[in-house]
KOLGU-160389 format. One line per field, with one value per residue (C-alpha): residue number from 1; x, y, z; residue in three letters. Coordinates in steps of 0.05 Angstrom, whole numbers, m for minus. Layout:
k <- c(NUM ...)
xx <- c(X ...)
yy <- c(Y ...)
zz <- c(Z ...)
r <- c(Ala ...)
This chain:
k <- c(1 2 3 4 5 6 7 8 9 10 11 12 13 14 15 16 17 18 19 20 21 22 23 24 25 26 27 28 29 30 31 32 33 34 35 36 37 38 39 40 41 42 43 44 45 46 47 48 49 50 51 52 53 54 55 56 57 58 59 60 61 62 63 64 65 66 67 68 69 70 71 72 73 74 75 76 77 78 79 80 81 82 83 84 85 86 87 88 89 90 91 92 93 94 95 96 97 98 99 100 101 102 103 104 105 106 107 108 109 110 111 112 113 114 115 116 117 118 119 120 121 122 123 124 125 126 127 128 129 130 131 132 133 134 135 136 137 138 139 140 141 142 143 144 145 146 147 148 149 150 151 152 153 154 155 156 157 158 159 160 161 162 163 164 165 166 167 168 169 170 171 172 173 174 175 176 177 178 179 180 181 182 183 184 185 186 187 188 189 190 191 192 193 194 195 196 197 198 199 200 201 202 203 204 205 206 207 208 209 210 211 212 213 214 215 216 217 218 219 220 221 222 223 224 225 226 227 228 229 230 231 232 233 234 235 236 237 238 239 240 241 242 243 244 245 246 247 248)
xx <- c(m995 m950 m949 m877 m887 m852 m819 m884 m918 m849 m847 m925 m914 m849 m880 m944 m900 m860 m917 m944 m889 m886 m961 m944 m884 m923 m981 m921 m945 m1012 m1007 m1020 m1067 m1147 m1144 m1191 m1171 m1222 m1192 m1134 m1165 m1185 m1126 m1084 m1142 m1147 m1066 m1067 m1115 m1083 m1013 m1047 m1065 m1128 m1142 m1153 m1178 m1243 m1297 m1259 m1312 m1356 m1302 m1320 m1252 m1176 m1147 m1137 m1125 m1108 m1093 m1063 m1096 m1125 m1078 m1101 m1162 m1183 m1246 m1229 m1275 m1291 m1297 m1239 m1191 m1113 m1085 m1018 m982 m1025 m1005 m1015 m1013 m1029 m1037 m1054 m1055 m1052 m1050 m1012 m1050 m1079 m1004 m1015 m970 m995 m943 m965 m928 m932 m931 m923 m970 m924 m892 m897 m889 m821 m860 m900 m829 m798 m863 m848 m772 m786 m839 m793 m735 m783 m800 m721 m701 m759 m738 m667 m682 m733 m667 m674 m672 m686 m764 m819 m820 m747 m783 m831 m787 m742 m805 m817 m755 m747 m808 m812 m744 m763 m820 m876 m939 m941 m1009 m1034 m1099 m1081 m1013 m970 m984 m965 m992 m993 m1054 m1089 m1079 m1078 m1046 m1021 m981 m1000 m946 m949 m901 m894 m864 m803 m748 m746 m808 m859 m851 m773 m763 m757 m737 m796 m846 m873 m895 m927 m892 m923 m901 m968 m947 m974 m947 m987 m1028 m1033 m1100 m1152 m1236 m1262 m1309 m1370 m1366 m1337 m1259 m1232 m1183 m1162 m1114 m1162 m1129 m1118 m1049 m1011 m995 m949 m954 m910 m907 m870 m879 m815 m796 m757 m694 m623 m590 m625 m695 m704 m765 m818 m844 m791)
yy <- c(m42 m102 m114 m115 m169 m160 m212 m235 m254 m280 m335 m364 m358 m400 m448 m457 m469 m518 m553 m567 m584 m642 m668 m667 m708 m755 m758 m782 m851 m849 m837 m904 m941 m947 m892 m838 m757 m752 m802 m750 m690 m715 m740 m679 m640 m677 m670 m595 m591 m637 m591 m534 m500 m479 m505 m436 m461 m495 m447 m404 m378 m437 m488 m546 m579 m566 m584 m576 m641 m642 m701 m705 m657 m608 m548 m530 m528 m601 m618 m678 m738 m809 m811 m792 m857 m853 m909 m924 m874 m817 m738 m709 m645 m627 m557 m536 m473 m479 m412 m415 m363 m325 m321 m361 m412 m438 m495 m545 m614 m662 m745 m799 m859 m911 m910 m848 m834 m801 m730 m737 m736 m686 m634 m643 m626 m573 m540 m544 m522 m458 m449 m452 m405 m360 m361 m350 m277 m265 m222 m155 m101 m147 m128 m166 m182 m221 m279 m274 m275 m324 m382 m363 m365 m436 m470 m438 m458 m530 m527 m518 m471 m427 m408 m344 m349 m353 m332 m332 m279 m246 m273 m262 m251 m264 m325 m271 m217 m153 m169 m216 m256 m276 m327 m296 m220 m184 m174 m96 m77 m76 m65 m69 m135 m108 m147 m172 m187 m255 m283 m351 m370 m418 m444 m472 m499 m538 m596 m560 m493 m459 m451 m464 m489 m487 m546 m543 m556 m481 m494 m550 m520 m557 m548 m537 m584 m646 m647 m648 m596 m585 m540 m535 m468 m451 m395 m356 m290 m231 m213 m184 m250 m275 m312 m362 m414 m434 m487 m539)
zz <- c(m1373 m1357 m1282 m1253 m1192 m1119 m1079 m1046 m1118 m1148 m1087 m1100 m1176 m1167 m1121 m1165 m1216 m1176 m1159 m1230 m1258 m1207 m1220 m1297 m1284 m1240 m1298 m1343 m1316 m1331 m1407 m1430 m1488 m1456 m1412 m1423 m1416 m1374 m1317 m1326 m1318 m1252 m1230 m1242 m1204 m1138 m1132 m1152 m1091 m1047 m1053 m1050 m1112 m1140 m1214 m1252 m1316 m1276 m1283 m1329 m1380 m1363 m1369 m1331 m1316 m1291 m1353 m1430 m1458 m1536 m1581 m1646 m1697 m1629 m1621 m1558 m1512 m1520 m1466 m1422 m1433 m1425 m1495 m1521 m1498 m1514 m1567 m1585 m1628 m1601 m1584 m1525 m1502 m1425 m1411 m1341 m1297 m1215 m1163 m1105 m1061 m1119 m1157 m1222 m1261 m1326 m1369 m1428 m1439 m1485 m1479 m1529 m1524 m1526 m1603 m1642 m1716 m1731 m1751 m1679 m1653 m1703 m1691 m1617 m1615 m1658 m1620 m1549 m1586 m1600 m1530 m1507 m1551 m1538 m1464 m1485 m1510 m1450 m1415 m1389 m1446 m1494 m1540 m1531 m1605 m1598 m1568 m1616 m1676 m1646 m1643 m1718 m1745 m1715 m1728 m1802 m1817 m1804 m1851 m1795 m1789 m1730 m1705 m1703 m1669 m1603 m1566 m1498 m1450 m1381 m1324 m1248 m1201 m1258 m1312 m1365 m1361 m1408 m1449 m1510 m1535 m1615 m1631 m1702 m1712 m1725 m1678 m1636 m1626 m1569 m1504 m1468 m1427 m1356 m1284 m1250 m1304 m1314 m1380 m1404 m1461 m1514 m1581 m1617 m1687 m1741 m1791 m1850 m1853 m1786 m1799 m1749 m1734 m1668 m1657 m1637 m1555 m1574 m1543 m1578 m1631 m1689 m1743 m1804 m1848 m1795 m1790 m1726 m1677 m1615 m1555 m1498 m1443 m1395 m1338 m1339 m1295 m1330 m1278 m1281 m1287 m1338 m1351 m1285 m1311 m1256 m1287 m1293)
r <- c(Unk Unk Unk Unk Unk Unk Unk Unk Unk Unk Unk Unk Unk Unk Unk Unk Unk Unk Unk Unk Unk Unk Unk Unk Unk Unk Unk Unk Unk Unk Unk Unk Unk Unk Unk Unk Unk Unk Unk Unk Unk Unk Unk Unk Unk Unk Unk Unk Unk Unk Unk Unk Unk Unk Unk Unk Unk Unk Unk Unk Unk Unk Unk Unk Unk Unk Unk Unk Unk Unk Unk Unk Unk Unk Unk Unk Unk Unk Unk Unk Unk Unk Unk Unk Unk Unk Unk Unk Unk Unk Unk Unk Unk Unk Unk Unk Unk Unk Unk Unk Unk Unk Unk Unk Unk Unk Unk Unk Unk Unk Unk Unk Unk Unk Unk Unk Unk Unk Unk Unk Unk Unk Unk Unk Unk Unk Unk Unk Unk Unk Unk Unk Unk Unk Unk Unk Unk Unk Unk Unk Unk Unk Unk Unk Unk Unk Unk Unk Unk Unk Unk Unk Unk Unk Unk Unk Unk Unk Unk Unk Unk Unk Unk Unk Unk Unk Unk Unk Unk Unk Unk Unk Unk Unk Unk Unk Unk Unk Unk Unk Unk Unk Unk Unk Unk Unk Unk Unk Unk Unk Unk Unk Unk Unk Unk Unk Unk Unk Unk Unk Unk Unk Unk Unk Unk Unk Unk Unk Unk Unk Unk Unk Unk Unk Unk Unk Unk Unk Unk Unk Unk Unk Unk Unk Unk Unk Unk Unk Unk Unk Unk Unk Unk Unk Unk Unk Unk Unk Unk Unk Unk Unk Unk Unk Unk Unk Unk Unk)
């Protein structure tokens, strides 16, 4: 059952998402050549708790930290760690979800180290231009499967992979939440897109086969043939007047 939120849950969500949105901005500056993701992780964790919110992905399923921090060839789930040290030209993708007294927010961002590679850049724009239009169709009355078709449709038509192993989802109380959100289907079917619900919208795509191996620290997900992925998210809430995002 998808969870239709009240006014109450709508506030925290927005002002977790608020909130996140600023530490991401502020981590902006620390995405530089010699710094390890592990220095990051702990950065964006001691100013989620010094504004208040509680870093959900710490102790989720065992995981040790507050972040997801993948480079390059990593979809999603990359560990933080003082081994893995940012260059020039890398990928990075931040993904991060904070509660605001128990009402989740959960948004992914990506940072160039210093110069890119014009296909870092063109997998990017691609990827966000996904997400927008996703969020475009997330309107009352609309199907579920209309953001899902929209993020295909985009990222296929510019010659990308879009993954299937993992997907966007609702969220609220909890990080995860009914419903699942493919970004791959066909548009009118699923559920109907009513006020009140809040999803976690996420574009994950690929420069080759969406394929994927999970290594062995058993989160890190990588595309199986080593080519470059994106991932951005957004927290959104369904209403009346159209799709009002949280996390930007």
């Amino acid at each position: 059952m998808i969870k239709i939120k009240n006014k109450i849950s709508i506030e925290r969500m927005q002002k977790a998402g608020q909130l996140l949105s600023q530490i991401l901005q502020e981590t902006k500056d620390l995405i530089v050549p010699g710094i390890d993701t592990l220095q990051i992780d702990n950065f964006i964790e001691k100013r989620m708790l010094s504004l208040g919110l509680k870093p959900e992905c710490k102790g989720y399923a065992g995981y040790k930290y507050a972040t997801c921090i993948s480079l390059n060839d990593v979809i999603v789930h990359g560990v933080p760690s003082d081994k893995v040290i940012l260059k020039s030209g890398d990928f990075v993708k931040i993904d991060v979800v904070g509660s605001y007294k128990n009402y989740c927010a959960d948004m992914a961002r990506y940072f160039f180290v210093e110069s890119v590679r014009d296909e870092v850049k063109k997998i990017a724009l691609v990827a966000q231009t996904a997400l927008d239009c996703a969020i475009e169709y997330a309107v009352v009355g609309n199907h579920l499967s209309d953001i899902s078709a929209c993020i295909q449709s985009i990222v296929e038509q510019a010659g990308f992979g879009v993954v299937r192993d993992f997907a966007g989802h609702g969220i609220g109380k909890s990080m995860h939440e009914q419903p699942d959100i493919p970004n791959f289907g066909v548009k009118g079917q699923g559920p109907i897109l009513q006020e009140g619900m809040t999803l976690a919208i996420e574009p994950m795509i690929t420069q080759g086969d969406y394929a994927v191996k999970i290594m062995k620290d058993g989160w890190t997900a990588k595309t199986l043939d080593g080519g470059l992925s994106a991932h951005v998210e957004d927290t959104i809430l369904i209403t009346n007047n159209g799709p009002q995002i949280f996390t930007r």
